[in-house]
ZADO-101214 format. One record per residue: residue number from 1; x, y, z of N, C-alpha, C in turn. Coordinates in nm, 4 decimals. Example, Ala and Ser with C-alpha at 12.3 -4.5 7.8 and 13.67 -1.06 7.14 Angstrom:
2
<atom 1,<1.3190,-0.5690,0.7800>,<1.2300,-0.4500,0.7800>,<1.3200,-0.3300,0.7800>>
<atom 2,<1.2850,-0.2250,0.7080>,<1.3670,-0.1060,0.7140>,<1.2900,0.0030,0.7870>>
! end
This chain:
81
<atom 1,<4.5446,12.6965,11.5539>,<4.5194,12.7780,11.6701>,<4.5233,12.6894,11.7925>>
<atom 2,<4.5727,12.7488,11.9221>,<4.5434,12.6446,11.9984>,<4.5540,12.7489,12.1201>>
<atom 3,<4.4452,12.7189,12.2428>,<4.4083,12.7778,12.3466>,<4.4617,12.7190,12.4861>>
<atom 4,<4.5409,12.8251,12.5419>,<4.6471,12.7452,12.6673>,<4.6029,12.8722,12.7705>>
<atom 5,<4.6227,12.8075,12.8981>,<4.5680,12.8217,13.0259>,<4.6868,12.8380,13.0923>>
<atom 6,<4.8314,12.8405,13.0777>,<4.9271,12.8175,13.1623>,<4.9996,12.9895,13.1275>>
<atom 7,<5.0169,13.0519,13.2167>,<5.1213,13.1319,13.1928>,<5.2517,13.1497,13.1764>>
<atom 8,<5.2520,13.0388,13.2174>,<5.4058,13.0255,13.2531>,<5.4623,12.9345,13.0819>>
<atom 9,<5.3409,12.8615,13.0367>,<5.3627,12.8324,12.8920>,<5.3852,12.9667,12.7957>>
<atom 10,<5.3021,13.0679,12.8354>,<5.2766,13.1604,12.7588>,<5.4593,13.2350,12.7628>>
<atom 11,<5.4449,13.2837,12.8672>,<5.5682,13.3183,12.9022>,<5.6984,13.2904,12.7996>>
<atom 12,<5.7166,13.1561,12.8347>,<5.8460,13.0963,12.7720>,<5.8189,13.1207,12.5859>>
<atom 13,<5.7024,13.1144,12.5432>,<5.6931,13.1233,12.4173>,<5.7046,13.2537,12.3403>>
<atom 14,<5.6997,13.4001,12.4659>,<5.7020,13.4915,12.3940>,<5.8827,13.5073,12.4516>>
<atom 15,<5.9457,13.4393,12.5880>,<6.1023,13.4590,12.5587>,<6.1401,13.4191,12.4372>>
<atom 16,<6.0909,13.2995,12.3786>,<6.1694,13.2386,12.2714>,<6.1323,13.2811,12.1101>>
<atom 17,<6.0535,13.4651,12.1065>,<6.0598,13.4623,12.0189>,<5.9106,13.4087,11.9241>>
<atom 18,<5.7843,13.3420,12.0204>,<5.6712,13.2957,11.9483>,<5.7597,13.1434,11.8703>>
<atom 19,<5.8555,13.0865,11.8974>,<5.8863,12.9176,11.8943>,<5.8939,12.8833,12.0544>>
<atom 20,<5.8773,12.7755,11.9915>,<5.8480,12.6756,12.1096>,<5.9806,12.6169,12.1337>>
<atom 21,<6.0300,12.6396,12.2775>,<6.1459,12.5585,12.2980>,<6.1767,12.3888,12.2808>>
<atom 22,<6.2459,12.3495,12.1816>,<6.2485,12.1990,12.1716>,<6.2730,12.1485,12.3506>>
<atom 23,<6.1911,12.0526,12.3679>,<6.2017,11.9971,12.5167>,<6.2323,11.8314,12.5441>>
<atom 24,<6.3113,11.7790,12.6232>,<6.3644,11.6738,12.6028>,<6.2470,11.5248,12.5429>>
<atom 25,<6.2912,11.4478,12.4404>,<6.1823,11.3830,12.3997>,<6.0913,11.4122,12.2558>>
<atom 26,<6.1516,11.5298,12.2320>,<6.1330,11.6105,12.0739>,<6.1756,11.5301,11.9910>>
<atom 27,<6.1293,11.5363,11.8644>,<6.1958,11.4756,11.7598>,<6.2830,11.5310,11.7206>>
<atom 28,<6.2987,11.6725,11.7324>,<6.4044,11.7961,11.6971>,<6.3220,11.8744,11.5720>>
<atom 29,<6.2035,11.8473,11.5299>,<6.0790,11.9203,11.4323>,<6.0777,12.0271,11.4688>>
<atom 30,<6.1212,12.1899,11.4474>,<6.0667,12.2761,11.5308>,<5.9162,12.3341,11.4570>>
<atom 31,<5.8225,12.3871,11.5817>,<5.7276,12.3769,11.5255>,<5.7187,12.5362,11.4593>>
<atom 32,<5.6155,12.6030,11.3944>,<5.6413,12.6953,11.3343>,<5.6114,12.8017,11.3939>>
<atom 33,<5.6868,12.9479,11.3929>,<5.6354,13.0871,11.4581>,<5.5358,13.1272,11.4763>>
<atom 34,<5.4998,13.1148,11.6074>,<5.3616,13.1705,11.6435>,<5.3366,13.3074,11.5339>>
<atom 35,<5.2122,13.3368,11.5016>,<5.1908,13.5126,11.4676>,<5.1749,13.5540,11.5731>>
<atom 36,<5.1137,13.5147,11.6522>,<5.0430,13.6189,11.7657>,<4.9585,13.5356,11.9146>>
<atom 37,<4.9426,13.6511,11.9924>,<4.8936,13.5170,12.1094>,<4.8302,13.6796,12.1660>>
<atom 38,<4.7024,13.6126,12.2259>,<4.5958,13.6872,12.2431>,<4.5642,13.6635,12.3698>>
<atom 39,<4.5351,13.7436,12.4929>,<4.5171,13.6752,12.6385>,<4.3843,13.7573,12.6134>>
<atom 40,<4.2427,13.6845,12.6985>,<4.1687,13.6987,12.6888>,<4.0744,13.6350,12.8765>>
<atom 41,<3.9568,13.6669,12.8784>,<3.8989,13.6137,12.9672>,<3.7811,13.5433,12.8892>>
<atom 42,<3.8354,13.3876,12.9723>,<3.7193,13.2928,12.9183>,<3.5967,13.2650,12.9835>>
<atom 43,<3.5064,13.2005,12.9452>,<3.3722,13.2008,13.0009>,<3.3613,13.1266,13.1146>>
<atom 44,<3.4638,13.1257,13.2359>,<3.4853,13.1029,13.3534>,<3.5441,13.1996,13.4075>>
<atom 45,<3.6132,13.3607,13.3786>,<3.6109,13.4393,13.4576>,<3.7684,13.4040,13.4739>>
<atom 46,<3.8376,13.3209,13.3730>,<4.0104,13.3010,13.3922>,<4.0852,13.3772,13.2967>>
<atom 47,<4.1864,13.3686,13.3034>,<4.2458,13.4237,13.2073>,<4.3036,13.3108,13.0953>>
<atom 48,<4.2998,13.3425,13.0154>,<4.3297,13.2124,12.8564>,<4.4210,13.2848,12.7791>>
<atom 49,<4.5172,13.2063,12.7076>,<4.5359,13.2877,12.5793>,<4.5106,13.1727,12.4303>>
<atom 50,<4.5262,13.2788,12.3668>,<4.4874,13.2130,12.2128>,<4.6110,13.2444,12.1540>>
<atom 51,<4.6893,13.1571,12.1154>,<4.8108,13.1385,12.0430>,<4.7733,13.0826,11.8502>>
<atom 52,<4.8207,13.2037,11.8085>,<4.7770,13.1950,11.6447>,<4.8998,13.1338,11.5350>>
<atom 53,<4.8748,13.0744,11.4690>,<5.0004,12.9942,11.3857>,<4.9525,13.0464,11.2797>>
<atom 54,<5.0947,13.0237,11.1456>,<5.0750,13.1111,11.0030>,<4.9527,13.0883,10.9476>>
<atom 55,<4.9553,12.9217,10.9488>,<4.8710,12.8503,10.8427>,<4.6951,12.8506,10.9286>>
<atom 56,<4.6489,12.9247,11.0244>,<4.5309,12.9281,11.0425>,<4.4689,13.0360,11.0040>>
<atom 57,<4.3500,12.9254,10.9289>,<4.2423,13.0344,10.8424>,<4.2054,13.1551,10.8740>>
<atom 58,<4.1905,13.1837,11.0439>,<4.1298,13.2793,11.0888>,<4.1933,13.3574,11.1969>>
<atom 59,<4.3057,13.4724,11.2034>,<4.3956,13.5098,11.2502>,<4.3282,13.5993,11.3894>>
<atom 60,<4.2039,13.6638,11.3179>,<4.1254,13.7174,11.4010>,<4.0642,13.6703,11.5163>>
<atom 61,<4.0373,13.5440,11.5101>,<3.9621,13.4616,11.5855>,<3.9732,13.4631,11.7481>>
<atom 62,<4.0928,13.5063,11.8295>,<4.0791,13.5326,11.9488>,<3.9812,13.6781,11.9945>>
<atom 63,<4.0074,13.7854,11.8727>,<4.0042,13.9327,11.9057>,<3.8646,13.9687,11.9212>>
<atom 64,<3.7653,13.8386,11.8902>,<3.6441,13.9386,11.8772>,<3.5720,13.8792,11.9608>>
<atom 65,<3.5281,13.9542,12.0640>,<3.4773,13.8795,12.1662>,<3.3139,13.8196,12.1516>>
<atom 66,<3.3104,13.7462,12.2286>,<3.2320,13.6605,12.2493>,<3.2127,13.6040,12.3504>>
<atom 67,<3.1007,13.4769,12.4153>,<3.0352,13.4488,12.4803>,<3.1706,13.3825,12.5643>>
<atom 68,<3.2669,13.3432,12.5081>,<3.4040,13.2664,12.5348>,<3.5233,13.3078,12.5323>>
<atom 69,<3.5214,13.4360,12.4939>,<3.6520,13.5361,12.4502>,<3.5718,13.6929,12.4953>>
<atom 70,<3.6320,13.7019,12.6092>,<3.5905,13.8371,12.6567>,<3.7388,13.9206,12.6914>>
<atom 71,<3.6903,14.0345,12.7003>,<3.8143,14.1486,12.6691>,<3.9217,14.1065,12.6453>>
<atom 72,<3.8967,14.0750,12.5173>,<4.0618,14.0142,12.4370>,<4.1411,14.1781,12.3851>>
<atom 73,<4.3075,14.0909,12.3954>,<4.4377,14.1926,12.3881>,<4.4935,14.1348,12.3493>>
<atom 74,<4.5570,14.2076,12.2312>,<4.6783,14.1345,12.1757>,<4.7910,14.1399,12.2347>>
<atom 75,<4.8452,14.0266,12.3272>,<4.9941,14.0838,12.4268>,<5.1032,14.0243,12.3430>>
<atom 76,<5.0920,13.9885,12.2063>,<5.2306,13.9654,12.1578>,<5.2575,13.9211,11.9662>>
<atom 77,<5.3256,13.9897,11.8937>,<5.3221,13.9812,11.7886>,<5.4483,13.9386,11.6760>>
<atom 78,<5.4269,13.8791,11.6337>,<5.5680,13.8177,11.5128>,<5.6050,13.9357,11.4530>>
<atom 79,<5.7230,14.0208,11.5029>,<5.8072,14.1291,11.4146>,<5.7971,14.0682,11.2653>>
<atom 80,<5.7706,14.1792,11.2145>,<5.8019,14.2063,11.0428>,<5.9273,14.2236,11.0247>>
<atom 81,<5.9507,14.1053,10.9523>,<6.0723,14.1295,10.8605>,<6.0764,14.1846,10.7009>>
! end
C-alpha cells in the first residue's frame, strides 16, 4: 500500500491503466497493477490517496474511515478480466 499526496501522481497512474509509467533511470522492472486507489481526506483537512497493490493483506484499508482516512471514495479500479 502506499499513500501519495500528489495529484498529478495520481493522475498519470490512473492514464496508464493503475501501472506506473517506467521513468528515465528505471531499471525497466515494471512495477505491478495497482487494484485500486482511494482519495480520501487526511487528518490535516488535505486530500490523500491510498493506492492498493495485489499482494497487500488489507485491500480495505483506505475505505474505512478513521481518525486519518476521512470520507474515503473509491475513484479508481483494476477492470476484471
Amino acid at each position: 500500500m502506499a499513500t501519495i499526496d500528489s495529484k498529478w501522481m495520481i493522475d498519470k497512474l490512473i492514464a496508464n491503466n493503475g501501472f506506473w509509467p517506467n521513468e528515465p533511470g528505471d531499471d525497466g522492472t515494471p512495477d505491478p497493477q495497482v487494484v485500486k486507489i482511494v482519495e480520501y481526506t487526511n487528518y490535516e483537512g488535505r486530500a490523500t490517496w491510498g493506492v492498493v497493490y495485489p499482494g497487500d493483506r488489507d485491500h480495505g484499508r483506505y475505505e474505512r474511515p478513521t481518525e486519518y482516512v476521512r470520507n474515503p471514495r473509491v475513484i479508481w479500479k483494476r477492470p476484471v478480466i
